[in-house]
C-alpha positions as CSV (number, residue, x, y, z in Angstrom):
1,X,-8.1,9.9,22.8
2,X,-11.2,9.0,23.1
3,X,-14.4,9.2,20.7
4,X,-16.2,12.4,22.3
5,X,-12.4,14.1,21.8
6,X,-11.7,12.6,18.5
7,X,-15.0,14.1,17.4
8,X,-13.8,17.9,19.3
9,X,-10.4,17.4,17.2
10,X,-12.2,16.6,13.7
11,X,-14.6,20.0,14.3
12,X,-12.0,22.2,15.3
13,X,-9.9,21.4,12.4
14,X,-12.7,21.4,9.9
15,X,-13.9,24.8,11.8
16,X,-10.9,26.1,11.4
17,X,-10.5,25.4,7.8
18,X,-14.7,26.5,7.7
19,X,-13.5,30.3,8.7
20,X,-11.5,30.8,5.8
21,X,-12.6,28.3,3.0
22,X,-16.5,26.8,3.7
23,X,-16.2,25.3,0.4
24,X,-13.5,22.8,1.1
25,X,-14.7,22.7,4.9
26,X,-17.8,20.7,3.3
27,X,-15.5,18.3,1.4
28,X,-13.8,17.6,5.0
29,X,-16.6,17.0,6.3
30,X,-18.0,14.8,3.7
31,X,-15.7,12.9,3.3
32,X,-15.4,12.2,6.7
33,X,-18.9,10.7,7.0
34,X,-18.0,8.8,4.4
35,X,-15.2,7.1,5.6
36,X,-17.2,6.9,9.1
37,X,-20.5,5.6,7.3
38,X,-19.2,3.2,5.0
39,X,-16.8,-0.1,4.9
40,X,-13.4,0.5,3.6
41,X,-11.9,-2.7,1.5
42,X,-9.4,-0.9,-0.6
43,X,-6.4,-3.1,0.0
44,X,-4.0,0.0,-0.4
45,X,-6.1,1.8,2.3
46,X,-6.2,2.6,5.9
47,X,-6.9,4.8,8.7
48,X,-3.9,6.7,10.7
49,X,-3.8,7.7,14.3
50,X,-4.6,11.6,15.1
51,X,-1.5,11.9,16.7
52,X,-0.5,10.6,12.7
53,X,-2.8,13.8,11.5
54,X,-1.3,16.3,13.8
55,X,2.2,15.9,12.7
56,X,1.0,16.1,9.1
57,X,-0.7,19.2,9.9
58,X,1.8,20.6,11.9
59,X,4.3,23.5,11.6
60,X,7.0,21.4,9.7
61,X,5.4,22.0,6.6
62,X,6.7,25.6,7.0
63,X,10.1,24.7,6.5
64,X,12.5,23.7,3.3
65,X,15.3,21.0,4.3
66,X,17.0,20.0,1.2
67,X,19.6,17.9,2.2
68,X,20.1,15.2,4.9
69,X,20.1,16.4,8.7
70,X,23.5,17.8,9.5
71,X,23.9,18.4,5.7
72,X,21.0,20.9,4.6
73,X,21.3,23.8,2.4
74,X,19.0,25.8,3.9
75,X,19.5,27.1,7.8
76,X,17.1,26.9,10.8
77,X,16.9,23.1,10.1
78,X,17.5,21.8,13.8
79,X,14.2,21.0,14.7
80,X,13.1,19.1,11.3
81,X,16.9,17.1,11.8
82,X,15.5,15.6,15.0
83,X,12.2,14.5,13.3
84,X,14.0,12.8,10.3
85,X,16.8,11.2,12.4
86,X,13.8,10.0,14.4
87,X,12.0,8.5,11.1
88,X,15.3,7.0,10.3
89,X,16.5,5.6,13.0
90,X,12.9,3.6,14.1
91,X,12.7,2.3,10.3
92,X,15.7,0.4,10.9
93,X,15.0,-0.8,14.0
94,X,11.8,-1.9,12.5
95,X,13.3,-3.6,9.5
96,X,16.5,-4.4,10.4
97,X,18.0,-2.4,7.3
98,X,21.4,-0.5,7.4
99,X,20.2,2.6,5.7
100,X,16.8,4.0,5.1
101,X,16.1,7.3,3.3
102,X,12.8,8.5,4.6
103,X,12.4,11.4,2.2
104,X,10.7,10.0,-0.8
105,X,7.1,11.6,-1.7
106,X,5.8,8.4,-2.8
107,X,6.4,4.6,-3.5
108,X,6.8,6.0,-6.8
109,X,9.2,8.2,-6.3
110,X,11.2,5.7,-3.8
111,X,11.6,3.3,-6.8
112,X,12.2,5.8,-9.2
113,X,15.2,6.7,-6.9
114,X,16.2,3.1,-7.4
115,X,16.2,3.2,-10.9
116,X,18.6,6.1,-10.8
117,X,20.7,5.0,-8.5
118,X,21.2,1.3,-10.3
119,X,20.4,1.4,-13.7
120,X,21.1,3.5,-17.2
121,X,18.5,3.9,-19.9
122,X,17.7,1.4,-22.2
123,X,19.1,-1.2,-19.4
124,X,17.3,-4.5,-18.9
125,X,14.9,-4.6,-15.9
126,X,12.5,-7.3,-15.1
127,X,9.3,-6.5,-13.3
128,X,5.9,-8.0,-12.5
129,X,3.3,-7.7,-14.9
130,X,0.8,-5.5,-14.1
131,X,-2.1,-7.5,-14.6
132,X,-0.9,-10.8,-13.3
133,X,-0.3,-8.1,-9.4
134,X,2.8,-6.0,-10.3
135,X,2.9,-1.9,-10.6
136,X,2.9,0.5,-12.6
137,X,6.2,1.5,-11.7
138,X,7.4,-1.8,-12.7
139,X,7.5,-1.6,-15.9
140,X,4.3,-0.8,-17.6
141,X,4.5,0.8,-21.0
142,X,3.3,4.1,-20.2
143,X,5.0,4.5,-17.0
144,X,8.5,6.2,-16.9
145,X,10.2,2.6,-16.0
146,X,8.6,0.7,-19.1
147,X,9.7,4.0,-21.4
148,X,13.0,4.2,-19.7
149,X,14.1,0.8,-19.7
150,X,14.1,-2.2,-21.6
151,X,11.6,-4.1,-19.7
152,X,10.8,-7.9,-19.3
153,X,8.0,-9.1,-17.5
154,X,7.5,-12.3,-15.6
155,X,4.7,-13.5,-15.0
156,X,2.2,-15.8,-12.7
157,X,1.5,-19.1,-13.6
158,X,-1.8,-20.1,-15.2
159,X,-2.5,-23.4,-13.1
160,X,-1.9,-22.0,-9.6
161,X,-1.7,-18.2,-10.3
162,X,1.1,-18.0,-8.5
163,X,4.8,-16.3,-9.4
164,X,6.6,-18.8,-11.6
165,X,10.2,-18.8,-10.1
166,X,11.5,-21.7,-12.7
167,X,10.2,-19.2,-15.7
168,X,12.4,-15.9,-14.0
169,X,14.9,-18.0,-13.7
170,X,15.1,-18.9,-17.1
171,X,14.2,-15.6,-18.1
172,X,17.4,-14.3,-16.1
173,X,20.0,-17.0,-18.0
174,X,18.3,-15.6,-20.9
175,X,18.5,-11.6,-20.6
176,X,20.7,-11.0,-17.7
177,X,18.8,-8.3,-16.7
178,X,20.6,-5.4,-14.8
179,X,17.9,-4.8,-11.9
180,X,15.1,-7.6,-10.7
181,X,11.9,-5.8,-9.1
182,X,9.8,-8.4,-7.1
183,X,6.9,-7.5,-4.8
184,X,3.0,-6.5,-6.3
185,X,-0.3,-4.5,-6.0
186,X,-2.6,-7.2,-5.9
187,X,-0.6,-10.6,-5.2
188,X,-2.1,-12.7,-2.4
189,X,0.6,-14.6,-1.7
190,X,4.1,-15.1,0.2
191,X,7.1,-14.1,-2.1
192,X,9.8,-16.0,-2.1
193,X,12.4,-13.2,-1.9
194,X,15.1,-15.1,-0.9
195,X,14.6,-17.6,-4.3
196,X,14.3,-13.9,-6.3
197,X,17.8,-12.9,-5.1
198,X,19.7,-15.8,-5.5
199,X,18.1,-16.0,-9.3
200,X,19.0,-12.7,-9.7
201,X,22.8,-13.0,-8.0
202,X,23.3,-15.6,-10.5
203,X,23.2,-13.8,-13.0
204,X,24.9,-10.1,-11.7
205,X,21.8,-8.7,-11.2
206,X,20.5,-6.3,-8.3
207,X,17.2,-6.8,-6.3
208,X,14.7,-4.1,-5.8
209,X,11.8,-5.8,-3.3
210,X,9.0,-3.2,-3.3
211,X,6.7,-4.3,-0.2
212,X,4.7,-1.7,0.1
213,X,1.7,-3.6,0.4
214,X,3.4,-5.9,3.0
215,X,5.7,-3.7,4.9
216,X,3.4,-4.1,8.0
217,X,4.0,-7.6,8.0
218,X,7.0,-7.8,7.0
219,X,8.1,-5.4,10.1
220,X,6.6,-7.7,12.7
221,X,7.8,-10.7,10.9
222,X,4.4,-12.1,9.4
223,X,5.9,-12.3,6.0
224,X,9.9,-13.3,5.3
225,X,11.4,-9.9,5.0
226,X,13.4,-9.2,2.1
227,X,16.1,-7.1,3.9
228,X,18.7,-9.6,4.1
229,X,18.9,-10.5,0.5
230,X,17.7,-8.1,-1.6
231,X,20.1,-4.9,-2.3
232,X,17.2,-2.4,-1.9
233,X,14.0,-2.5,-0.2
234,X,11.1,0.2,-1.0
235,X,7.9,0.5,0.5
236,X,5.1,3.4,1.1
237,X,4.5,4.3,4.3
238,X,0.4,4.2,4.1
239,X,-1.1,1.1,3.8
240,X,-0.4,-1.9,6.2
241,X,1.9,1.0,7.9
242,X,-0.9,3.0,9.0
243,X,1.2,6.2,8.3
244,X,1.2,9.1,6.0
245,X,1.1,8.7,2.3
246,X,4.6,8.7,1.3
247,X,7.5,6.2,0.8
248,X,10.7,5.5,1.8
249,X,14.1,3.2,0.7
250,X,16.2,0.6,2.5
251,X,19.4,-0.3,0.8
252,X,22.8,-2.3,2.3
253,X,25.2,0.1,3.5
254,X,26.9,-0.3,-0.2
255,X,24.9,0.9,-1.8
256,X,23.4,4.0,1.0
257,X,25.7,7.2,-1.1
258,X,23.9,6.4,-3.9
259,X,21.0,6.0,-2.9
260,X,21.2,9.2,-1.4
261,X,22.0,11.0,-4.4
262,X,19.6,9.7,-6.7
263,X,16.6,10.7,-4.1
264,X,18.3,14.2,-3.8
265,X,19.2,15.7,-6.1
266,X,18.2,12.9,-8.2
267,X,14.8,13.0,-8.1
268,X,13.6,15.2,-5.8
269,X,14.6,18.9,-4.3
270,X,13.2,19.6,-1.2
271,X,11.6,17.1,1.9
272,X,8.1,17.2,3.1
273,X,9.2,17.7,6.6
274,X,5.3,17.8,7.7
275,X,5.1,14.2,6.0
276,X,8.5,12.7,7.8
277,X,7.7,13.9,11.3
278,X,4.0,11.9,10.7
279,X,6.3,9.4,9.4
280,X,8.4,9.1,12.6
281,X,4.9,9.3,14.7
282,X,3.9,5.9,12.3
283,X,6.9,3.9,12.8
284,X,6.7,4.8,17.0
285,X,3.2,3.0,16.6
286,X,4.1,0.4,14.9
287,X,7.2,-0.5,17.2
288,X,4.7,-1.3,19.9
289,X,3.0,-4.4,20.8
290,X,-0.2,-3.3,20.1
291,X,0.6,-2.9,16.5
292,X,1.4,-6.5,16.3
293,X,-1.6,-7.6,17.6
294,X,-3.5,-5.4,15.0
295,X,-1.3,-6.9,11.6
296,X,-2.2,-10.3,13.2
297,X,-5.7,-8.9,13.1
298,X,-4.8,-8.0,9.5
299,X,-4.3,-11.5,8.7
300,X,-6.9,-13.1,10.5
301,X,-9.4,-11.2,8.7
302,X,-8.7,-11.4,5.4
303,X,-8.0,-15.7,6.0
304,X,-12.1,-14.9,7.1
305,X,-13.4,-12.7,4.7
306,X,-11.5,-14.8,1.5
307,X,-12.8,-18.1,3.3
308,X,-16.5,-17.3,3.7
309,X,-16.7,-15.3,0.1
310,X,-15.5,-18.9,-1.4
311,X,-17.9,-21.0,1.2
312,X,-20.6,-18.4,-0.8
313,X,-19.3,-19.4,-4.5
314,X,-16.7,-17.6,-5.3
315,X,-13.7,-17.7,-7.0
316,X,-10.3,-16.2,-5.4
317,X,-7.4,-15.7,-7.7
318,X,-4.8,-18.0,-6.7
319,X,-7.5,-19.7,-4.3
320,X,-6.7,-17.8,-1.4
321,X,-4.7,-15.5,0.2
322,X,-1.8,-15.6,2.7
323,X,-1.9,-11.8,3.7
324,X,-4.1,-8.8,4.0
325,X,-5.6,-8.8,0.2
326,X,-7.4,-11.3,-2.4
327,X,-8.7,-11.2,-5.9
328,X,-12.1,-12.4,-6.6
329,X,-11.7,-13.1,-10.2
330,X,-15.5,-13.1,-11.6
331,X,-14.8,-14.7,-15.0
332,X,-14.9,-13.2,-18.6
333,X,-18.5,-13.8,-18.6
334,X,-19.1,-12.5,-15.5
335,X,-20.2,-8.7,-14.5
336,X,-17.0,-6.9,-15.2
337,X,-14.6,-5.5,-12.0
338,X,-15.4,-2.0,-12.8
339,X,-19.5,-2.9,-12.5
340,X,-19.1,-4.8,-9.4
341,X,-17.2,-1.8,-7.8
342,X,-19.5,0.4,-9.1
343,X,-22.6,-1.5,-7.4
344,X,-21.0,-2.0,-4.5
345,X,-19.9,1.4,-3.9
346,X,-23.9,1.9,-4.2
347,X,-24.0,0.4,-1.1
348,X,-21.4,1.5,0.8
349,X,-18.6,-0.9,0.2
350,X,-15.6,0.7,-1.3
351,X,-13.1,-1.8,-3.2
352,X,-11.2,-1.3,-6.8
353,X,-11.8,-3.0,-9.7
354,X,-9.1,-5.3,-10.7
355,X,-7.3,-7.4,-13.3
356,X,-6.7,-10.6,-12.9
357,X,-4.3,-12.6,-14.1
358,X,-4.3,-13.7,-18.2
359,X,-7.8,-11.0,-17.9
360,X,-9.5,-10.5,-21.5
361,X,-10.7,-7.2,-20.7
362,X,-9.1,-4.2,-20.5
363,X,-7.8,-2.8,-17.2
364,X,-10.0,0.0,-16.8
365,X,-12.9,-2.3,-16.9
366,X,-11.1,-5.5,-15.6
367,X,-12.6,-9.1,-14.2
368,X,-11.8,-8.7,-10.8
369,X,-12.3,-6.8,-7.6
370,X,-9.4,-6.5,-5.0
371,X,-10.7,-6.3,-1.5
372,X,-8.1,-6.1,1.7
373,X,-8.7,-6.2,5.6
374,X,-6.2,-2.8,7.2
375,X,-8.7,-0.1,7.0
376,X,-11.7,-2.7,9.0
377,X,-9.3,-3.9,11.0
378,X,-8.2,-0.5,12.1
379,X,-12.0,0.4,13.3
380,X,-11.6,-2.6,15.4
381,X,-13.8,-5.4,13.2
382,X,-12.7,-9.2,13.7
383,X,-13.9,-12.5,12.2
384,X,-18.1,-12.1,13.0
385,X,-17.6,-8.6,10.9
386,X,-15.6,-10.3,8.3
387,X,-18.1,-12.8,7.8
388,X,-20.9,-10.3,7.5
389,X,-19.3,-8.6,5.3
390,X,-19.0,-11.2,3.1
391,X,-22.4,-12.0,3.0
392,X,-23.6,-8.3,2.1
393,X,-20.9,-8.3,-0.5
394,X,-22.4,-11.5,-1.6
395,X,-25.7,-10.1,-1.6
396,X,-24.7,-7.0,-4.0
397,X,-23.0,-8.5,-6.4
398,X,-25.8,-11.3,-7.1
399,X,-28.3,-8.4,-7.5
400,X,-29.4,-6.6,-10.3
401,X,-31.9,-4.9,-8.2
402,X,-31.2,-1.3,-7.1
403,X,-33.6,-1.4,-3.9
404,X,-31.1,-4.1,-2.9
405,X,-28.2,-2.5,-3.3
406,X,-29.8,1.0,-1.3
407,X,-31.4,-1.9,1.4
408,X,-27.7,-2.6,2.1
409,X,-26.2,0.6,2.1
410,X,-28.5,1.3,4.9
411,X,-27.5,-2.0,6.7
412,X,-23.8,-0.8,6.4
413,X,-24.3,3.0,7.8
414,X,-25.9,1.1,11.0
415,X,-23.4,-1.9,11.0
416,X,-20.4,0.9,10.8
417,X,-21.8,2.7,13.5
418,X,-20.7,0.3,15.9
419,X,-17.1,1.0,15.3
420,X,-16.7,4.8,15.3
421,X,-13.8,6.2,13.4
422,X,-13.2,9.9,13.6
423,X,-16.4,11.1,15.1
424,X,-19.4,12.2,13.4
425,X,-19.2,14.7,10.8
């Protein structure tokens, strides 16, 4: 498709929707110049395919499907069966798993599935802390796995800011946890699944590996894949994925019943059938070659970007980064995350404010900024953007000066113009 149709396939649908509600039709459209006029840096963020689009908008949202295909309470579920067998069966040839469960609304939801499949209440479960890169469904306090469970969480260590696998170990002789969960929001490094299983195997635990920051590298083998050793695998299927926003499970065939049973009946009722056919449209993309070269893109980008920020003076967390994200940690007496997001979205440069690891501000405020390379990469930017970028990142967050801030704004919208998106609004 190319631009002159993408824009013809933006209008009709924005048209269409125009007709009946003009209201929302303006949000479409808004929003669409802003994704078009500005620079995308969320690291959880990305663009998806309009082939993507169309299946989400398609006529499979008319139709209930609880239950698994060939197993569905519901009748008239032929058609939708094909599109999940389809999701399934290219997520494991993608990953390498032996069972996948494609219906979960969310990462959220995919872990909470885990949870309910592994573990009772009040059970021990070590996660990530939040602030040093893990999730919220990892543990926190006010998240239904840190109210649930009894949680422990590891941490990162303070010289190198990276996970401390002799600590977790010692943690795990200690506690004998039930369930492990490794993987993060905002880690910038390689994890060392395979040292996370055996720690937990030691000691009788299970593995939950949630990569759903780094399932796109992980599926074209740009970061070790924990498939092999951990017992379950969850990931969204947004992000480095470039698919719908959802998520999805992997587990060893041991373990695929109950698995089953925990995502339904467990914890959900019926599928988003819309969302698993755009699901199955995701994984056919990124089976090809072409999505490959785009992850190695990914990479190659945010080694740039991270390289040139720090060649301008500042400071990564863990001093770099080995996959799509990084961390610049502007110090406690620094401008605070939630200012340098704020000024930066001034001029056109959407990131999130961050925590950082052993932060002394609280984490709607934070001392970081978390910035990642997908949704760039996805318009087609390589290393000359990246270091651009960097510099007009540079430039905002040294200025107190609002005409600076609006001076780059306009340098973005003509800079983004270059690598057209979904047409102009």
């Amino acid at each position: 498709m190319n631009q002159s149709e993408r824009s013809m396939f933006f209008a009709t649908l924005e048209n269409t929707v125009a007709a009946v509600d003009p209201e929302l039709a303006t949000a479409l459209r808004a929003e669409r110049q802003r994704q078009n006029e500005g620079l995308e840096l969320i690291a959880s963020e990305n663009f998806v395919s309009p082939a993507v689009l169309a299946a989400m908008g398609s006529v499979m949202t008319n139709k209930y499907a609880e239950g698994y295909p060939a197993k569905r309470y519901y009748g008239g579920c032929e058609y939708v069966d094909v599109a999940e067998e389809l999701a399934r069966t290219r997520a494991k040839q993608l990953f390498g798993c032996d069972h996948v469960n494609v219906q979960p609304h969310s990462g959220a939801q995919a872990n909470m599935s885990v949870y309910l499949a592994t573990c009772q209440p009040g059970d021990v479960v070590f996660g990530m802390d939040l602030s040093h890169g893990g999730h919220l469904t990892h543990g926190h306090p006010l998240n239904y796995s840190g109210k649930t469970f009894q949680i422990h969480p590891y941490l990162v260590r303070q010289d190198t800011e990276t996970i401390d696998y002799d600590a977790l170990r010692e943690m795990a002789r200690l506690h004998r946890p039930k369930l492990i969960v490794c993987g993060a929001s905002a880690y910038p490094r390689i994890i060392d699944f395979e040292t996370i299983a055996a720690i937990a195997h030691e000691v009788g635990a299970l593995v939950m590996a949630d990569i759903a920051h780094i399932a796109g590298m992980v599926a074209v083998g740009l970061h070790p894949s924990p498939v092999p050793s951990c017992e379950f695998v969850t990931t969204t299927t947004h992000k480095t994925l470039r698919g719908p926003r959802g998520g999805m499970v992997m587990c060893k065939a041991a373990f695929a019943e109950a698995l089953d049973k925990a995502v339904f009946p467990g914890v959900q009722g019926g599928p988003l059938m819309h969302v698993i056919a755009a699901k199955a449209v995701a994984f056919a993309e990124a089976l090809t070659p072409d999505y490959r070269g785009y992850i190695e893109q990914v990479l190659a980008n945010a080694s740039t970007l991270c390289g040139e920020l720090q060649a301008l003076g500042w400071k990564m967390v863990s001093g770099g980064t080995d996959n799509h994200l990084m961390l610049i940690n502007l110090g406690a007496d620094g401008i605070s995350g939630k200012k340098a997001e704020d000024r930066l979205g001034k001029a056109g440069i959407t990131v999130n404010k961050n925590t950082v690891p052993f932060d002394t501000r609280k984490p709607y405020i934070g001392s970081g900024v978390r910035i990642g390379t997908p949704a760039v990469t996805s318009r087609g930017m390589g290393p000359d953007e990246m270091r651009r970028i960097a510099r007009l990142i540079d430039k905002v967050l040294r200025s107190e000066d609002e005409a600076v801030w609006a001076a780059v704004k306009h340098e973005v919208e003509e800079f983004a113009k270059a690598f057209p998106l979904y047409g102009a609004a």
